[in-house]
PASEBA-1860 file (N, C-alpha, C; in nm, 3 decimals):
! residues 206
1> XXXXXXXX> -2.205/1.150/-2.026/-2.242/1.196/-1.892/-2.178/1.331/-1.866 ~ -2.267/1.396/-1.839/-2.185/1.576/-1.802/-2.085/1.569/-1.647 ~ -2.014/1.627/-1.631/-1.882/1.654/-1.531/-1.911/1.769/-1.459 ~ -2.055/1.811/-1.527/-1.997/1.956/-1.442/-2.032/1.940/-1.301 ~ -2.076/1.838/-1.226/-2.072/1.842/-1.116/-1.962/1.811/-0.993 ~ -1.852/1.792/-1.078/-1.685/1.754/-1.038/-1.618/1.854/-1.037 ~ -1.667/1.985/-1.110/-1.565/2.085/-1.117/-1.567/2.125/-0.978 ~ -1.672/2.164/-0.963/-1.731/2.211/-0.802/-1.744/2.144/-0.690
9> XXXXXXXX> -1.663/1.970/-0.629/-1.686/1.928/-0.588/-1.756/1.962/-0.456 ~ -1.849/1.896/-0.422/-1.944/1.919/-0.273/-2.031/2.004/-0.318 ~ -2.080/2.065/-0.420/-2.154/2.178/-0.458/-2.303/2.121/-0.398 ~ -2.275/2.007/-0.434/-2.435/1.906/-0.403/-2.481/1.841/-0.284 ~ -2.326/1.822/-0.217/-2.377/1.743/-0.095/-2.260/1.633/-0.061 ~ -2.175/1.658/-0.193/-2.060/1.486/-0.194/-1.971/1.468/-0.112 ~ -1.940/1.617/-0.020/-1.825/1.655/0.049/-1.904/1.597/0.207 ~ -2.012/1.611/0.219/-2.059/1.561/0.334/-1.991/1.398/0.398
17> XXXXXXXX> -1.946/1.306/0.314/-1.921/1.187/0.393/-1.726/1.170/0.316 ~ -1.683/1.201/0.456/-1.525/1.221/0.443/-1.500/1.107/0.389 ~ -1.561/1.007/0.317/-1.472/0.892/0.229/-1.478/0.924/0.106 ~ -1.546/1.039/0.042/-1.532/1.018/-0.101/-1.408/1.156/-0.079 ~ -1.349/1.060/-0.228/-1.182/1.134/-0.210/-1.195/1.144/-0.352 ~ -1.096/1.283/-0.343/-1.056/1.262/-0.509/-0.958/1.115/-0.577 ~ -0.987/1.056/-0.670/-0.873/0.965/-0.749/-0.722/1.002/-0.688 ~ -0.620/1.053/-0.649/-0.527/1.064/-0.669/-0.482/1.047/-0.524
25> XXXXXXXX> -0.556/1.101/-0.430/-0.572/1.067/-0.277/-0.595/0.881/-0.277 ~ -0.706/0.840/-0.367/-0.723/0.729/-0.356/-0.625/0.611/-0.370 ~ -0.581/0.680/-0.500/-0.439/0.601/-0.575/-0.350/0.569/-0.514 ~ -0.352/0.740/-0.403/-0.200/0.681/-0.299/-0.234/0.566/-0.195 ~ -0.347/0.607/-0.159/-0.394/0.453/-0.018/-0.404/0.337/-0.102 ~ -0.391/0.335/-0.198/-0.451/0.193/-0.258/-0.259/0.171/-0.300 ~ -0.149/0.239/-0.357/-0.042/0.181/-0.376/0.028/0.161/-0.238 ~ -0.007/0.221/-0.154/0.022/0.185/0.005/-0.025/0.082/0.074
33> XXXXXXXX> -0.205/0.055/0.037/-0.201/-0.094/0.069/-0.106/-0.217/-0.008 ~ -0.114/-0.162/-0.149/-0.055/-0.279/-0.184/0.063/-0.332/-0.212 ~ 0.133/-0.235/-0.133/0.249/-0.286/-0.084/0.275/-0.321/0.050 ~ 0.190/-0.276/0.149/0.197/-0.348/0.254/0.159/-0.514/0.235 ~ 0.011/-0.528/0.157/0.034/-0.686/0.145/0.157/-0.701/0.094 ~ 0.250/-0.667/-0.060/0.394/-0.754/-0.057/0.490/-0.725/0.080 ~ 0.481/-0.694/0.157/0.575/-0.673/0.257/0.572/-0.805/0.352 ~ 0.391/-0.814/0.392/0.342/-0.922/0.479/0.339/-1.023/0.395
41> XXXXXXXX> 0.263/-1.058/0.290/0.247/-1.179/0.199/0.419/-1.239/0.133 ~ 0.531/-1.193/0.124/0.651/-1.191/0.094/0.761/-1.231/0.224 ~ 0.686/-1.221/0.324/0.739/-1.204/0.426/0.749/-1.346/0.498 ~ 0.797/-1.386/0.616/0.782/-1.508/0.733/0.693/-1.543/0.737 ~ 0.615/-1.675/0.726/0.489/-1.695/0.766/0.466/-1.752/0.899 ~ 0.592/-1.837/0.965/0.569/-1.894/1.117/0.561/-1.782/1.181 ~ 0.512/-1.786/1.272/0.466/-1.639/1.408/0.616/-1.639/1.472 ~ 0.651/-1.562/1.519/0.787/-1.516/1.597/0.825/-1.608/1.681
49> XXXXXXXX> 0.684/-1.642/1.772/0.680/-1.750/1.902/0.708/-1.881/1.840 ~ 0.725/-1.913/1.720/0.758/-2.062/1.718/0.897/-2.079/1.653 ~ 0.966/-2.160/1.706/1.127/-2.243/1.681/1.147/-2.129/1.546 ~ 1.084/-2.177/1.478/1.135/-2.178/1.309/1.097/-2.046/1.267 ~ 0.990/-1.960/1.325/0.961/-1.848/1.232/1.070/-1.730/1.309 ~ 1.138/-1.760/1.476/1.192/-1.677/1.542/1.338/-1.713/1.493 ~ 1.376/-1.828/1.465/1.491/-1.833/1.442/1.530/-1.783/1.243 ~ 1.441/-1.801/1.141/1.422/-1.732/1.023/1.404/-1.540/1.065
57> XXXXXXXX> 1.372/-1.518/1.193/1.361/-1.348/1.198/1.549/-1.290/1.229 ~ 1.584/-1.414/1.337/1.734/-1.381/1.370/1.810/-1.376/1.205 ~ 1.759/-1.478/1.144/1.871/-1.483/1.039/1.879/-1.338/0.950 ~ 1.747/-1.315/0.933/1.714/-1.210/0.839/1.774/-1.066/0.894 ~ 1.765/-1.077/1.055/1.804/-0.911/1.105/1.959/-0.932/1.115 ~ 2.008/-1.052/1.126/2.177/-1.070/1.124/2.227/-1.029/1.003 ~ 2.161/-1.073/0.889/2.240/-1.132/0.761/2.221/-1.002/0.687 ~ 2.164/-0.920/0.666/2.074/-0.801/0.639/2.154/-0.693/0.671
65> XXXXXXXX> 2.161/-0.630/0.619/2.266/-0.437/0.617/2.111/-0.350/0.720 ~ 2.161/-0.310/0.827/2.054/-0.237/0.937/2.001/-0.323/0.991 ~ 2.048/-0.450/1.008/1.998/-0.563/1.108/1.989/-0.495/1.266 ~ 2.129/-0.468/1.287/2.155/-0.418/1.446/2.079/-0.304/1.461 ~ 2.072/-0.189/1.340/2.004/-0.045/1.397/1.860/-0.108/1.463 ~ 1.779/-0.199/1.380/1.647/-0.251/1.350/1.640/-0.299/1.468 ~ 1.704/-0.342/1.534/1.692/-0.468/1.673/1.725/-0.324/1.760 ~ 1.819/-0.194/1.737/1.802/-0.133/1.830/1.701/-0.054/1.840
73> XXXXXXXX> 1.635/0.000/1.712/1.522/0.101/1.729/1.415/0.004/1.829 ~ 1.407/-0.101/1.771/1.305/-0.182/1.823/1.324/-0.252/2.011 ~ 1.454/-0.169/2.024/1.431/-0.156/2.245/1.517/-0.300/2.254 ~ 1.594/-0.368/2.156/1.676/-0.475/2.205/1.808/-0.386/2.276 ~ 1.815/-0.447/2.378/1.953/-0.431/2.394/2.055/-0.507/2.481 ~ 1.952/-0.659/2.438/2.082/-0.777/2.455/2.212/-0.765/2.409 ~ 2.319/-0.831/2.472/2.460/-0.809/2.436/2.492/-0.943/2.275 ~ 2.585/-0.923/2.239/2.599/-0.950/2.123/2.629/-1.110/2.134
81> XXXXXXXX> 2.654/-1.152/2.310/2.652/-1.327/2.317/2.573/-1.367/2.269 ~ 2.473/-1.280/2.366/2.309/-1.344/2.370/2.250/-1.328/2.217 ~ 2.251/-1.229/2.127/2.215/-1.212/1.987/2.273/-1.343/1.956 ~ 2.412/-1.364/1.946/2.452/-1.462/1.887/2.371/-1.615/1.915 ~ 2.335/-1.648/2.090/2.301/-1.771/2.121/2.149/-1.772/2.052 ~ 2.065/-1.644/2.039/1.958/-1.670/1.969/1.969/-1.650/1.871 ~ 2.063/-1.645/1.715/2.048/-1.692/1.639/2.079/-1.817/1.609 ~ 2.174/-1.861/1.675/2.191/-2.036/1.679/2.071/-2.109/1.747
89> XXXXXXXX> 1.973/-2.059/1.796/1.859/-2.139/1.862/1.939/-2.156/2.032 ~ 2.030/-2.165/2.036/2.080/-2.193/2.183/2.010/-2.113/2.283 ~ 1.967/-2.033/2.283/1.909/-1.946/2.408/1.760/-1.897/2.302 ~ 1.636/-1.911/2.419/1.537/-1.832/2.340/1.510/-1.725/2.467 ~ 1.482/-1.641/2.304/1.466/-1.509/2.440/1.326/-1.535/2.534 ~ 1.298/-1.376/2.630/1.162/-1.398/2.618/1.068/-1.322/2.568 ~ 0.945/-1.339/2.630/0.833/-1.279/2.559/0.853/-1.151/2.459 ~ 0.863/-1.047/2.577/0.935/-0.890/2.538/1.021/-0.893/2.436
97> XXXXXXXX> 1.110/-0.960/2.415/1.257/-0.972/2.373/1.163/-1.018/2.185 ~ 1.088/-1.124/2.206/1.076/-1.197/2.091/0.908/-1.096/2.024 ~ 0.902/-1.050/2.083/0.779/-0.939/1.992/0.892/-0.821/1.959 ~ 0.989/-0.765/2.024/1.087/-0.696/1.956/1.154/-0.688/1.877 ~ 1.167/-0.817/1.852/1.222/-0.904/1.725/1.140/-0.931/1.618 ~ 1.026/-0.927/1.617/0.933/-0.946/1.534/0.887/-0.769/1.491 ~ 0.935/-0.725/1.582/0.931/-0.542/1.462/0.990/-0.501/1.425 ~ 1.179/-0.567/1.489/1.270/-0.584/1.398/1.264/-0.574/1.265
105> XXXXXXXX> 1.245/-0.729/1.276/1.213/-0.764/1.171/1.095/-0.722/1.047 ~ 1.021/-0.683/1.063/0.897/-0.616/0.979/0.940/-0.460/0.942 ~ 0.964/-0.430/1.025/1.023/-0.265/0.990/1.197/-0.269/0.895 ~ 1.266/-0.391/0.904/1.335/-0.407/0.812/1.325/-0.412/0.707 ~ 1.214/-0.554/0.696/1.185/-0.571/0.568/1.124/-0.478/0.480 ~ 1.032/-0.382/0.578/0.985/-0.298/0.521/1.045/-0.144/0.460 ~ 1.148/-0.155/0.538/1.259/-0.070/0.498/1.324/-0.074/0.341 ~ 1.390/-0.221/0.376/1.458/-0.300/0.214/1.363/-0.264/0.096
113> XXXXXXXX> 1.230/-0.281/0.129/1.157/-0.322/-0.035/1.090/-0.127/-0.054 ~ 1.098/-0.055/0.043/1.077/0.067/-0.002/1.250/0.134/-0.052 ~ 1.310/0.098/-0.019/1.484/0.115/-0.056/1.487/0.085/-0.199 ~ 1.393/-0.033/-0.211/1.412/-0.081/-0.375/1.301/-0.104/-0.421 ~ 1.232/0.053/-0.457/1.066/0.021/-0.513/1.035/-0.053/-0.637 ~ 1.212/-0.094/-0.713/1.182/-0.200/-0.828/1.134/-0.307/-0.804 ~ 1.144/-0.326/-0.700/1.065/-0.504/-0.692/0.915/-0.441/-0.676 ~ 0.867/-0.352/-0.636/0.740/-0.326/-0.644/0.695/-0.246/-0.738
121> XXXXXXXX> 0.779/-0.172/-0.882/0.697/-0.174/-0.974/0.694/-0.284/-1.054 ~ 0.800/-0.383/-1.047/0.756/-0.496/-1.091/0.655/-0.602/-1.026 ~ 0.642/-0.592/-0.948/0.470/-0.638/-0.891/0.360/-0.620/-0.924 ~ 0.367/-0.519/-0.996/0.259/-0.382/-0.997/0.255/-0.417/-1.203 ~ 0.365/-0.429/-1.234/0.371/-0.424/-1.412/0.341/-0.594/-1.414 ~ 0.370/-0.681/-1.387/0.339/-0.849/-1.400/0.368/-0.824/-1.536 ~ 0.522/-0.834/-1.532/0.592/-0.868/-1.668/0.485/-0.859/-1.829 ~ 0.445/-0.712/-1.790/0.375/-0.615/-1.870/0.201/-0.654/-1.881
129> XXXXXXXX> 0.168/-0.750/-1.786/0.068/-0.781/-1.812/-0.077/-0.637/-1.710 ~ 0.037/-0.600/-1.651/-0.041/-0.489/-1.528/-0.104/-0.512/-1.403 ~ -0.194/-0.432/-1.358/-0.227/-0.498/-1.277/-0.416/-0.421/-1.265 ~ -0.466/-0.502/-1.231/-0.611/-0.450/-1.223/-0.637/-0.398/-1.127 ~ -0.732/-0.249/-1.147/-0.784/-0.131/-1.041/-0.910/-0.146/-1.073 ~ -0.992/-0.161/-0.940/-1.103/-0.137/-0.955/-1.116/0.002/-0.862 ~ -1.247/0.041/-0.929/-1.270/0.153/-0.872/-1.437/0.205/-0.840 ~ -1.433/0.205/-0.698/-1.566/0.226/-0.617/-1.623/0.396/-0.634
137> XXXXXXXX> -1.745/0.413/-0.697/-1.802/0.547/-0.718/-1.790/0.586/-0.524 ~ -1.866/0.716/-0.566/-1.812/0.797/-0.412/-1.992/0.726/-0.348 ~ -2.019/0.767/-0.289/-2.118/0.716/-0.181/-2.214/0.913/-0.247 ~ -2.312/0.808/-0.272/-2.414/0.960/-0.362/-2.526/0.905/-0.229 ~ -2.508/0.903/-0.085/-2.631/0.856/-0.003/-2.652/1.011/0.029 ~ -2.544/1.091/0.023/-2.520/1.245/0.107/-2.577/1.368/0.035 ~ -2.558/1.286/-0.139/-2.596/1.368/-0.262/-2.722/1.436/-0.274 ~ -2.778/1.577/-0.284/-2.913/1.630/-0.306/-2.929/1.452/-0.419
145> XXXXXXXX> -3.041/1.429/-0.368/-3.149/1.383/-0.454/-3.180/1.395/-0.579 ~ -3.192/1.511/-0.643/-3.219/1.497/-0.770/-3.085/1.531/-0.866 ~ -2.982/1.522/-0.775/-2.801/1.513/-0.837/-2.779/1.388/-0.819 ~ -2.814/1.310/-0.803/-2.794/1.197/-0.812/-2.756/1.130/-0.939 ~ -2.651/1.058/-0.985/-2.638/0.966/-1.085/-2.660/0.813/-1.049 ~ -2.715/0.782/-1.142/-2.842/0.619/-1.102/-2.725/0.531/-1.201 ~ -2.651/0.575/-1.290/-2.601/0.423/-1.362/-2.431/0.465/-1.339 ~ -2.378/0.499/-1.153/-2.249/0.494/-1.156/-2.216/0.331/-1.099
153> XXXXXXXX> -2.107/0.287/-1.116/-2.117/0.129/-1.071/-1.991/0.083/-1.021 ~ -1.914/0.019/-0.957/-1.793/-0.002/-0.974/-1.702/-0.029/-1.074 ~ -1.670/0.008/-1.140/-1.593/-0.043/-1.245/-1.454/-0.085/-1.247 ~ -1.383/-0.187/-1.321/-1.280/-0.274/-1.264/-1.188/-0.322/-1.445 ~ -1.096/-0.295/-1.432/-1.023/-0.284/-1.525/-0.875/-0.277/-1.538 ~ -0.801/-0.383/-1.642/-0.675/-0.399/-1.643/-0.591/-0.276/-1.672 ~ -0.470/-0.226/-1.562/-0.401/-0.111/-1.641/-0.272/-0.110/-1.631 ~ -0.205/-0.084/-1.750/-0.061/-0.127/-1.788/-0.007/0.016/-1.795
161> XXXXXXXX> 0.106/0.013/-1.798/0.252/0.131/-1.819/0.265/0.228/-1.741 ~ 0.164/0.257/-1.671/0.169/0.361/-1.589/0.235/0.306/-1.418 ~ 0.281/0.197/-1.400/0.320/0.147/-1.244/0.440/0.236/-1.193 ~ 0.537/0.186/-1.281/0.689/0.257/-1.249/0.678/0.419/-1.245 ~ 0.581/0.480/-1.273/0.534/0.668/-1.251/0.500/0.648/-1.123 ~ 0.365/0.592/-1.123/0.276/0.561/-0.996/0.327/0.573/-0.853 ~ 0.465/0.466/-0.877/0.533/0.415/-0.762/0.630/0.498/-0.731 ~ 0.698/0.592/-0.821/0.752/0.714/-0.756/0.694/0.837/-0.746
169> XXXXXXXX> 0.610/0.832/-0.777/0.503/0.950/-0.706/0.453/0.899/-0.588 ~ 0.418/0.785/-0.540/0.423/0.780/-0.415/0.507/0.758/-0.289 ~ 0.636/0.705/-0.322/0.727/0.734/-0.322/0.816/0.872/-0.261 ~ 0.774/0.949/-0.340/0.828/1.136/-0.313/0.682/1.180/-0.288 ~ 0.588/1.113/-0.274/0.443/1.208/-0.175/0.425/1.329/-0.267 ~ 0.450/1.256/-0.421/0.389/1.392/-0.524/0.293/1.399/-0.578 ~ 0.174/1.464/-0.505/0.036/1.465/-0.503/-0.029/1.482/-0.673 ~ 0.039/1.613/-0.711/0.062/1.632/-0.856/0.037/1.516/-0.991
177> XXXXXXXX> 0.143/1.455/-0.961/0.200/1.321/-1.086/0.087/1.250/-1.004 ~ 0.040/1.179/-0.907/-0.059/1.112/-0.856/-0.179/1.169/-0.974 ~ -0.230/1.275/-0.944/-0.316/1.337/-1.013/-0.354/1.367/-1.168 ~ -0.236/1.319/-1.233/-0.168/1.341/-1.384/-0.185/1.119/-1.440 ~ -0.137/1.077/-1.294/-0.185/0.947/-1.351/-0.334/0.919/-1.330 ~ -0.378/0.965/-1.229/-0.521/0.938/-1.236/-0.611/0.947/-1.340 ~ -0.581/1.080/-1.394/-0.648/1.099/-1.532/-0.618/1.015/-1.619 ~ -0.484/1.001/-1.636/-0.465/0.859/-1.751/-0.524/0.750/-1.698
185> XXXXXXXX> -0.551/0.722/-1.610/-0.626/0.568/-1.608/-0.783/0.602/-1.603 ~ -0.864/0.705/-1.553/-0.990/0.681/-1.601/-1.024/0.753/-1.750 ~ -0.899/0.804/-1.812/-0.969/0.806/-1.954/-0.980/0.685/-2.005 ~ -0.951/0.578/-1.979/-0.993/0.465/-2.050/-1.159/0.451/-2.014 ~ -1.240/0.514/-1.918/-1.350/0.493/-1.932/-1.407/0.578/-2.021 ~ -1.333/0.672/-2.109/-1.428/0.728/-2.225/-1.481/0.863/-2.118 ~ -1.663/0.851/-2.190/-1.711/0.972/-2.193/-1.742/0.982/-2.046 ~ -1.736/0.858/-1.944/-1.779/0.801/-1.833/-1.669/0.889/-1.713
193> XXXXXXXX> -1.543/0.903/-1.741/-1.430/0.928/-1.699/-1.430/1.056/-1.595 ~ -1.534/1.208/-1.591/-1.591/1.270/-1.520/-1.605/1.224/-1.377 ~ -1.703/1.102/-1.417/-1.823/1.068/-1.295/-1.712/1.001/-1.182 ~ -1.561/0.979/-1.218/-1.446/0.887/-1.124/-1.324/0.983/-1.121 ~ -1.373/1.094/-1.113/-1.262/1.205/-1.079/-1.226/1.155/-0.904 ~ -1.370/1.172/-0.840/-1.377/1.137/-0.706/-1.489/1.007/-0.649 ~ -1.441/0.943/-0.568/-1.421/0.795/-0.543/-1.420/0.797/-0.419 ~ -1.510/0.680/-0.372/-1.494/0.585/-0.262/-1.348/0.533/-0.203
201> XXXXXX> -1.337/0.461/-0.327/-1.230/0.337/-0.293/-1.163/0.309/-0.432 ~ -1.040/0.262/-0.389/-0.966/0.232/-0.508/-0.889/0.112/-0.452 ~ -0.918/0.014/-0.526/-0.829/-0.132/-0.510/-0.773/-0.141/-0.614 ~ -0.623/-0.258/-0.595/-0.535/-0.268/-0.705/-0.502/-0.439/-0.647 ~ -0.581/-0.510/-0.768/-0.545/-0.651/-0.743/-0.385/-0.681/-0.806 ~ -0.321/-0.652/-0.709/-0.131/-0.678/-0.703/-0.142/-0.691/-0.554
END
């Protein structure tokens, strides 16, 4: 398949619908979703409002290094009785108090696991097995007509060694190395590898 219509992107029409992105733009929203699922999926599953998931949020913002900053960014500013009686369950806060606690808590956690992106290139590597990217062609509805390519498709494929790069390039927001891995993962499509410079969508089943 010829490329030369990638050198020039939009030459044809592709730039018309702001979702087709280059690969490396894509790469970053797609390692950003998928670490927001480990943040939420890793995370509390009772809702804040009940016994057990509010009193598991106290433990976590107590027990936790930036517990207190977390409860203060987040507009607590109960005294340290009252912290104390609601982590023993003795006092429940209210409404206000317990959704504050619940962004506490999320912006903590979310803090911790970007603090330590090893647990998320190991998410991402599955004890070398990798993790699968699929990848959505750009939307050719915008494309002149007779630029059109008829056999682009989603294509979906296991990819290994490259996580622990990945994850500190997004990480330090280095557009560059984003762009340097991109190419390594669609040369595995061969002569095809052109036509997925720029993309729809990029998912990463991790």
């Amino acid at each position: 398949m010829s490329t030369d219509g990638w050198k020039n992107f939009g030459k044809y029409g592709a730039n018309l619908d702001p979702g087709n992105i280059h690969g490396k733009i894509a790469l970053g929203q797609a390692l950003e979703d998928a670490l927001e699922r480990l943040i939420i999926e890793g995370g509390i599953k009772s809702p804040a409002t009940t016994r057990r998931g509010f009193l598991a949020r106290m433990k976590y913002l107590t027990t936790h290094k930036g517990g207190p900053q977390a409860m203060a960014d987040a507009g607590i500013t109960a005294s340290r009785t009252t912290i104390r009686r609601w982590t023993k369950g003795t006092q429940t806060p209210k409404a206000a108090s317990l959704e504050a606690i619940d962004t506490a808590y999320w912006n903590l956690r979310a803090h911790n696991i970007m603090a330590n992106p090893g647990a998320f290139k190991q998410h991402l590597n599955n004890r070398g097995r990798g993790s699968a990217v699929e990848i959505h062609p750009i939307n050719q509805g915008v494309v002149i007509p007779t630029r059109r390519r008829d056999n682009l498709r989603v294509r979906r494929f296991q990819v290994r060694y490259i996580w622990d790069d990945a994850v500190d390039a997004m990480v330090a927001s280095d557009v560059d190395q984003l762009e340097d891995i991109w190419d390594d993962i669609i040369a595995e499509l061969d002569s095809d590898w052109g036509a997925y410079t720029y993309v729809s969508h990029i998912g990463l089943g991790a």
